[in-house]
Each structure stands twice: as structure tokens, then as C-alpha cells.
N, C-alpha and C positions, 0 to 999 in steps of 0.2 A: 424479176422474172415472171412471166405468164404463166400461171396455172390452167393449164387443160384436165376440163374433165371429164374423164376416159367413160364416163357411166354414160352421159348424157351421149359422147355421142357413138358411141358402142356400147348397142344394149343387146347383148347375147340372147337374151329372151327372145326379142324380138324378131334378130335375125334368124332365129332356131324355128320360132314360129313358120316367120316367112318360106324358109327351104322346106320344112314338113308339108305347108299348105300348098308350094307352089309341085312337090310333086306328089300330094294328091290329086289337086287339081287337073294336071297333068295324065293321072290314072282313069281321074274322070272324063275328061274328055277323050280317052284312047279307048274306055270302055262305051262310051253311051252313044247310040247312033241316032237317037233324033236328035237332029240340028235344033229345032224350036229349044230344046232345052238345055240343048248347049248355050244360044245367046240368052236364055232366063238366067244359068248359072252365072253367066259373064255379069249381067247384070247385078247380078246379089254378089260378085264376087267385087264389082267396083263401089256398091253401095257401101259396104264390110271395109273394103279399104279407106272410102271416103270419112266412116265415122270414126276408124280407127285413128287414120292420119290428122282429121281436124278435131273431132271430137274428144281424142284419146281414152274411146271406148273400144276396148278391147274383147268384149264377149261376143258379138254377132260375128264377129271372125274369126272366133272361136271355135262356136257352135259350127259356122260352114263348114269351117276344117274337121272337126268332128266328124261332120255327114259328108263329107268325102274320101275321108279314111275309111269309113267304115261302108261306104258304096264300094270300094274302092279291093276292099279286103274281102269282101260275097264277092265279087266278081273275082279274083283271081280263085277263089276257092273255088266256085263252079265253072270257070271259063279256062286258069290254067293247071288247074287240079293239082294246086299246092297241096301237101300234107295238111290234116285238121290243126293239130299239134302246132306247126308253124304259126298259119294264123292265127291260131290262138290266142300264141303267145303274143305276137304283133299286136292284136288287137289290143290285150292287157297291160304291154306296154304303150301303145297308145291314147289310152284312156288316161293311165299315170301320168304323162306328159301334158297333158291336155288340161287333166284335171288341173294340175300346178300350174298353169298357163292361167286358167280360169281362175283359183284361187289367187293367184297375182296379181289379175285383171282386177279385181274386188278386193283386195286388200286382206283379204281374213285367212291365208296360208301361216301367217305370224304371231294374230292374236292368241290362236289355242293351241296349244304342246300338245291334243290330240288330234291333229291334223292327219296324219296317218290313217288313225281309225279310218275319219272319214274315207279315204283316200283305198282302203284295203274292203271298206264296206261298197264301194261305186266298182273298183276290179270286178268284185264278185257278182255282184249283179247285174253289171254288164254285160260280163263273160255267160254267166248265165242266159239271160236277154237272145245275147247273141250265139250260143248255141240251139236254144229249143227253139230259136227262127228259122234255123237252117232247114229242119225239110216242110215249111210253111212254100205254097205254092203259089209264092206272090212276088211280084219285081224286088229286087236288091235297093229299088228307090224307098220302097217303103217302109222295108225292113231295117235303111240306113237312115228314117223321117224317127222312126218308132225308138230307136237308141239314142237318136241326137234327142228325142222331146224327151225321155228318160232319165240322160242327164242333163236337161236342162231343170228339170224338176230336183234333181238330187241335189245339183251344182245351187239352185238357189235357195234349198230348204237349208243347207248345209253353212249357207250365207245367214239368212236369220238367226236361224240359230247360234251360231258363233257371234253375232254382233249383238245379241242376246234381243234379237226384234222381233223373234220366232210368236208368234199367235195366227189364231183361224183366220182372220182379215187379211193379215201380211201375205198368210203362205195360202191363199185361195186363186191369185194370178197364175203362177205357178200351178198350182193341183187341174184348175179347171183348163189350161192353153195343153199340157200335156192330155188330157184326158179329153179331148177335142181332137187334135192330133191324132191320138191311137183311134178315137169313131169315126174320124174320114180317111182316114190310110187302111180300113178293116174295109168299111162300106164302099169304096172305090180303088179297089184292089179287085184284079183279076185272078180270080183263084181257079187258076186252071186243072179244070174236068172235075170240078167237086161244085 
């Protein structure tokens, strides 16, 4: 008898990713009306698939999903005037899922029994994050760049550390791509009437 196996080619993960990503993507493009940056997003969205599928790198598709959730979630907050509360909560479980997705992607959700911390420490300052951005008077683009580079920093500090690689050299990529990020999405943001 043949053994089939069910893991290889039903990965739940995956396809849970894919449905999350394909309707943000979806959000995203019902929300955003330049075209230019709709075929940019297409673009980073077949790149994303490209290294996921051949490469079996799973984080820059990650991180896209990430920043289209969370464009995704400012725009229904100020466009269909969801409850704060709701989003909120959506967001925070978004992050959770996400996060778990990202520590999957990387191998290190297994290694530490304190995976949670991590996990309850990225909610909150998330959530945090993405409250005191709300009455910031800048595109929902920048505000969803600002969260994704946030945890992208948290997501790979939280990597060294757990593989125990964590020093000033390792986690400087990281510190300095975030902190690049937040000075061109400040300096090239339209803060309107201020």
C-alpha cells in the first residue's frame, strides 16, 4: 500500500495564509485608487509568491500580508466607520496569526516554551503602534509601512534571540531597515494642514 502524505500536500498553514492574503489583497485593491500602485503591489505581490513557491521563503509574504491587513484595517476604520473596538480587535488578532505564520516561516515558534511572551509582547505594541497612529494626518500607506517595518524588527529581533545569535552586529540590519523606513515614511508623508 502507498502512503500519502497528507502534511506535504495539504499544508493548512499555507493555505490559511493564502485565503488571509488573497482577501487583503482584495481590500487593498478596493480601497486604493491609484492604478500606478496597484501594478507596484501586483508586482511585490508575484515577487512574494515567486520566492515563497521556489525559494520556500515565506516571510516577504508575510510581511506583504501584514501591510495589507493593516492598510486594509485604517481604511475601513475611516472609510466604513467600523467600531474602534472591532478593529482592534481584528488587528490583534491579526498580528497573532501572522506572528505564528512568521515564527513558522523561521523555525523558532518551537524552540522556546516562551513563545507567547513574545507573541502577547508584538499584540501590545502593535496595538499600541496602531492606535496612537490613528489621528496622525498621513495616508493609511504609511501608517500600514510603519507597523509592517515594526514587526519586521520585532519579528527578527525575537528570531536571534531565540536561536540564541542575538548581538549588536546580527540585530543592526534589522534596527537600522526599520528605522530608515519610519525617516522616509515621516519625511514623505503629507501631513495635511500641519
Amino acid at each position: 500500500m502507498v502512503k500519502i502524505d497528507l502534511k506535504k500536500i495539504f499544508d493548512l498553514r499555507k493555505i490559511l495564509l493564502l485565503v488571509i492574503f488573497f482577501l487583503s489583497l482584495f481590500g487593498f485593491l478596493n480601497f486604493e485608487v491609484i492604478v500606478a500602485l496597484k501594478i507596484i503591489m501586483i508586482f511585490f505581490v508575484c515577487l512574494a509568491t515567486f520566492l515563497m513557491v521556489r525559494q520556500n521563503d515565506d516571510s516577504f509574504f508575510i510581511l506583504i500580508t501584514l501591510y495589507l491587513i493593516f492598510f486594509d484595517l485604517y481604511n475601513i476604520y475611516f472609510s466604513l466607520i467600523w467600531p474602534l473596538w472591532l478593529v482592534t480587535l481584528i488587528a490583534a488578532i491579526a498580528v497573532a496569526i501572522i506572528f505564528f505564520f512568521f515564527s513558522m516561516a523561521n523555525s523558532f515558534i518551537m524552540k522556546n516554551n516562551l513563545w507567547y511572551v513574545y507573541l502577547i509582547m508584538l499584540i501590545i505594541i502593535s496595538i499600541e503602534v496602531f492606535l496612537s497612529q490613528l489621528p496622525w494626518q498621513i495616508n493609511p500607506k504609511g501608517k500600514s509601512i510603519i507597523l509592517t517595518a515594526l514587526f519586521y524588527l520585532f519579528g527578527g529581533m525575537s528570531y536571534l534571540k531565540n536561536s540564541n545569535e542575538y548581538n549588536f552586529k546580527k540585530s543592526l540590519p534589522y534596527l537600522l531597515t526599520s528605522i530608515i523606513i519610519f525617516i522616509i515614511v515621516i519625511i514623505t508623508s503629507n501631513w495635511y494642514g500641519y
